[in-house]
N, C-alpha and C positions, 0 to 999 in steps of 0.2 A: 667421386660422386657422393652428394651427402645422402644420411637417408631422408627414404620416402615414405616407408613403413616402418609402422610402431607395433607393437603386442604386447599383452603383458605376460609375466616371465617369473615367476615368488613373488607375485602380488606386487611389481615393479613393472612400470612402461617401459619398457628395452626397444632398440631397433631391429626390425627382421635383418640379416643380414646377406641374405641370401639376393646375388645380382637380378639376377631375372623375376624376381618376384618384384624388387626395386622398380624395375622398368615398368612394370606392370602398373606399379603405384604411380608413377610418375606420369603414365597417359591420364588414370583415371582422376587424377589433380589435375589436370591441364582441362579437361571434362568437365568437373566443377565448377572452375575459374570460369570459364564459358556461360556457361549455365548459372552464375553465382547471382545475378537478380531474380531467379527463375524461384529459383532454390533458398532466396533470402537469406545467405551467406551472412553472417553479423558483421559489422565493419572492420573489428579487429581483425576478422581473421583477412579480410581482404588487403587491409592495410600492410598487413606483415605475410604478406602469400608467399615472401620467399623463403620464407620460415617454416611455413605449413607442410605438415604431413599427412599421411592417410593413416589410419587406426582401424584397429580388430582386435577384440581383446583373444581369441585362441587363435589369431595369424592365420584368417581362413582373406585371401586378398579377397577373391569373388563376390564377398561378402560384406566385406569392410565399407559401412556408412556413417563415418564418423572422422573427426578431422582433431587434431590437434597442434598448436604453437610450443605450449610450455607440457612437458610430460608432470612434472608438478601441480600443472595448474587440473589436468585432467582432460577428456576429448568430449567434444561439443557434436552430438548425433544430428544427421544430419535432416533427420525428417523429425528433430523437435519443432513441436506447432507451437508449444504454448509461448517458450521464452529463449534468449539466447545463451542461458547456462550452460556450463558446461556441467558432466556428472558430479564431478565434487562441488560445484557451486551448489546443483542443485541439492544434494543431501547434505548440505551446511545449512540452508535455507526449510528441511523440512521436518529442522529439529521443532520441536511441539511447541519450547518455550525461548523467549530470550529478555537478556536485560537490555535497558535502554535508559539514559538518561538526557535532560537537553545537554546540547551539545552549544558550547561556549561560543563558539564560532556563527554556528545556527542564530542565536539569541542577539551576537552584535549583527550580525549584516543585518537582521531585523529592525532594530533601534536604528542603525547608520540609513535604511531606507527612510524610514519617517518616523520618531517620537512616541508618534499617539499609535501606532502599531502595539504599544506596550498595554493600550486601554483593553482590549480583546482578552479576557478572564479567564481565559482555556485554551492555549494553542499548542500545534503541534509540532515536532523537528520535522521539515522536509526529506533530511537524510533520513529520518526513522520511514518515511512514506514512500520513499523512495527505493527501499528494497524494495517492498512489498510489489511496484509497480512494473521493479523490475526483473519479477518472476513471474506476475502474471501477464505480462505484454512484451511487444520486443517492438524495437525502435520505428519511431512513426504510426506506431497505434493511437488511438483515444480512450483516453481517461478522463472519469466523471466524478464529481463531488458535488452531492447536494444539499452537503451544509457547508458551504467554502469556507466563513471565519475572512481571515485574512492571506487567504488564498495558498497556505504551505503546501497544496495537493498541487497547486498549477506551477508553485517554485520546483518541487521535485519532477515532474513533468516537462520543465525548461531546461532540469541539468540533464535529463535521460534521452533526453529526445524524442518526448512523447507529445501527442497533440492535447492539450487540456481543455476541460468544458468546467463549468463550476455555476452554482445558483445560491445566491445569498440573499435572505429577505432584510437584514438590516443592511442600510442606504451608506452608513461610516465605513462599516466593513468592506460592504461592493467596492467604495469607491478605493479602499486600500488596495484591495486585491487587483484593480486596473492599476493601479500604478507601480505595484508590485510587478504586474505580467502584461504590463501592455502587450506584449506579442500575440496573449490570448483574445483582448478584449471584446473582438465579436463572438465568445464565448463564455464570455460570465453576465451573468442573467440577475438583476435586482427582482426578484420574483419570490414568490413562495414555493419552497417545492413541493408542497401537494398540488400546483403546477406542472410539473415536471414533466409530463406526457403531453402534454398542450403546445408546450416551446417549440419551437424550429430547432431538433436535436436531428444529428444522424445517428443512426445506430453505433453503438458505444463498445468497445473493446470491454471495458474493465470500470470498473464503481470503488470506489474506497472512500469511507467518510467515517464520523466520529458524528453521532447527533446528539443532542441534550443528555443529561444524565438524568433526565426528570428535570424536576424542579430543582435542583439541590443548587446552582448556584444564586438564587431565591429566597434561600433558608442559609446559606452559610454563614455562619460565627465564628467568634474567637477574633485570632489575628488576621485572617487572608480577606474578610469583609470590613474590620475595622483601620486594616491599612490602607488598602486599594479606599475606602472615602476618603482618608485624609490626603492621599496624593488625586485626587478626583478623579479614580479611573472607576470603567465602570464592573459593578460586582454581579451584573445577568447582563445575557445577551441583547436585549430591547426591551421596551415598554409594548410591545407590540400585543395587541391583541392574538394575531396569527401567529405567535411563534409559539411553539410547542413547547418551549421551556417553561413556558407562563403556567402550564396549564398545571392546578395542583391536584387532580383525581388521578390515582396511578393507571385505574383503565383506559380512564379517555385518551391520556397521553399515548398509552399503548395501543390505540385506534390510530393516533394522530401518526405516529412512528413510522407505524406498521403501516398504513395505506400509503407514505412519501417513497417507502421501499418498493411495494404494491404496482405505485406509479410506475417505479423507477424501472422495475423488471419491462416494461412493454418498450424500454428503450434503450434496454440490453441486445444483441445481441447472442446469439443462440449458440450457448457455450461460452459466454462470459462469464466471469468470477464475480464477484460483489463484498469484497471484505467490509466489516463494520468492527468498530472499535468502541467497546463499551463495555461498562461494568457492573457487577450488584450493588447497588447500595440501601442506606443505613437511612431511615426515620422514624426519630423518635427510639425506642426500643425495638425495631420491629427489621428484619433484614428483608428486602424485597432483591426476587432473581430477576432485575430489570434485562440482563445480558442471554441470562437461562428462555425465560417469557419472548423477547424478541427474536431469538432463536428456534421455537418453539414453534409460534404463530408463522414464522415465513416460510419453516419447512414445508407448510401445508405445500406452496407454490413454489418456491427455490425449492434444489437438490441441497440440504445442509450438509458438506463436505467433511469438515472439520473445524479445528479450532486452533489458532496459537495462541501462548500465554502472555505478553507482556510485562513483566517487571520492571518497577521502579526502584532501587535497594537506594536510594540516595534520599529518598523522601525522611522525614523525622517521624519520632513516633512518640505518639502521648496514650499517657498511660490511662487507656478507656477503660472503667469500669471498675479499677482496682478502688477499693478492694472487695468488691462485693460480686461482682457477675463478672463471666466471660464475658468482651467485645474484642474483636480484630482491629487493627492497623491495616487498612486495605490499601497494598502498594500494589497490587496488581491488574491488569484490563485483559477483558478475551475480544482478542481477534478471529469474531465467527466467520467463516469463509463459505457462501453459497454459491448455486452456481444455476445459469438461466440451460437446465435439457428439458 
């Protein structure tokens, strides 16, 4: 008989091996299997059930609510609500900070969809989005992004098996982002999201989005404004009156920001997360806590959780300020994580 029960043993997942506690294991797996819609089972372990074991980490059976496949991989408890990690998944996922770079692969399926997906001046790895998504939800949940871009929240979404919603006020990008995810299309919205409570949404599992940095791609110089014209892509989001990027007073932006989040909470879900991806930045002489302030202002009404770091180490760096004042190379983004109690 193989085992049924796992324990840990010098800080090793070992099999119980004791017969009669086996059996024991062995009904209350058969229990589960029953119950595994009930119980929201994750696919893997369903898929591979003649693999699966019961787990206790001091070998107490009675006790034992937790399953596992791979003893490397770690045991998956069984009244996790949030997501379908298992324990080491999860504390690999809630290290403070991580690097990230695009990922090659990411960038061609882009390009091989459509061309002019390259116009979009700010976009993000789906796989980067796609952790995120898939520690705060677990398969066939909804996920929301109300600054879509070119829809990489609803790409990650398609590989996870999440349900996407997305709202985008420029008309080029909408229309990428349907073609990108036709499966989503009756859920991306050519609207503005200070919108976003007015739409025909259901209540939302989980929010992840990245909004305007300010103005800054408005003001950009150097190569990354003087290249993108000569190949005619564009260097801001729209000409739009409505879009928040346009706006150049830092408070008003931070009304603009803050009230699309504001919105966005009345169509959270109670106990949903809300990650935002953004950063401090730099004008003129002057540092502004664009990431710190947004954080700040939504605590009032979100629970502010935490934060993780984002690192870019692949970025180049020019030598600001030498040789007269300190300036920073800013490679990195906070991922503030709120949450709708």
């Amino acid at each position: 008989m193989r085992d049924y029960f796992y324990f840990k043993e010098k800080r090793k997942i070992v099999p119980f091996v004791d017969k009669a506690t086996n059996e024991i294991a062995k009904q209350k797996l058969d229990t589960i299997f029953s119950n595994r819609e009930s119980i929201g089972l994750p696919a893997r372990f369903v898929e591979n059930w003649d693999k699966v074991s019961l787990y206790h980490p001091s070998g107490n059976i009675e006790k034992a609510n937790a399953v596992i496949i791979d003893a490397n991989e770690g045991a998956y408890a069984l009244d996790n609500k949030l997501n379908h990690y298992t324990g080491k998944e999860w504390i690999k996922f809630s290290c403070s900070w991580f690097v990230f770079n695009a990922l090659p692969e990411d960038i061609r399926a882009e390009k091989e969809l459509d061309p002019k997906i390259e116009e979009h001046p700010a976009t993000f790895s789906p796989t980067m989005i796609e952790s995120f998504i898939k520690f705060f939800t677990k398969e066939g949940q909804s996920v929301i992004d109300p600054f879509l871009g070119i829809g990489s929240t609803l790409e990650a979404c398609k590989r996870s098996g999440r349900i996407g919603y997305g709202v985008e006020l420029s008309e080029k990008y909408y229309k990428l982002s349907l073609k990108r995810t036709p499966e989503f299309k009756n859920n991306i919205f050519n609207d503005n999201s200070l919108n976003i409570d007015k739409l025909k949404l259901p209540e939302i599992d989980f929010a992840i989005s990245s909004p305007p940095y300010w103005d800054i791609l408005n003001r950009s110089t150097h190569d990354f404004k003087k290249n993108r014209e000569k190949s005619n892509l564009d260097v801001k989001y729209s000409e739009s009156d409505g879009d928040i990027g346009n706006i150049d007073d830092y408070e008003k932006f931070l009304d603009s920001v803050c009230e699309i989040y504001l919105n966005l909470y009345k169509v959270l879900k109670k106990g949903a997360y809300n990650v935002i991806i953004v950063k401090n930045i730099k004008k003129g002489s002057r540092m502004y806590p664009l990431a710190w302030d947004i954080a700040s202002r939504l605590s009032k009404t979100y629970v502010l959780k935490d934060e993780k770091i984002w690192i870019q180490d692949k970025a180049g760096l020019a030598p600001f300020g030498y040789p007269y004042s300190w300036a920073s190379n800013i490679l990195h983004n906070y991922c503030i994580i709120l949450r709708k109690e």
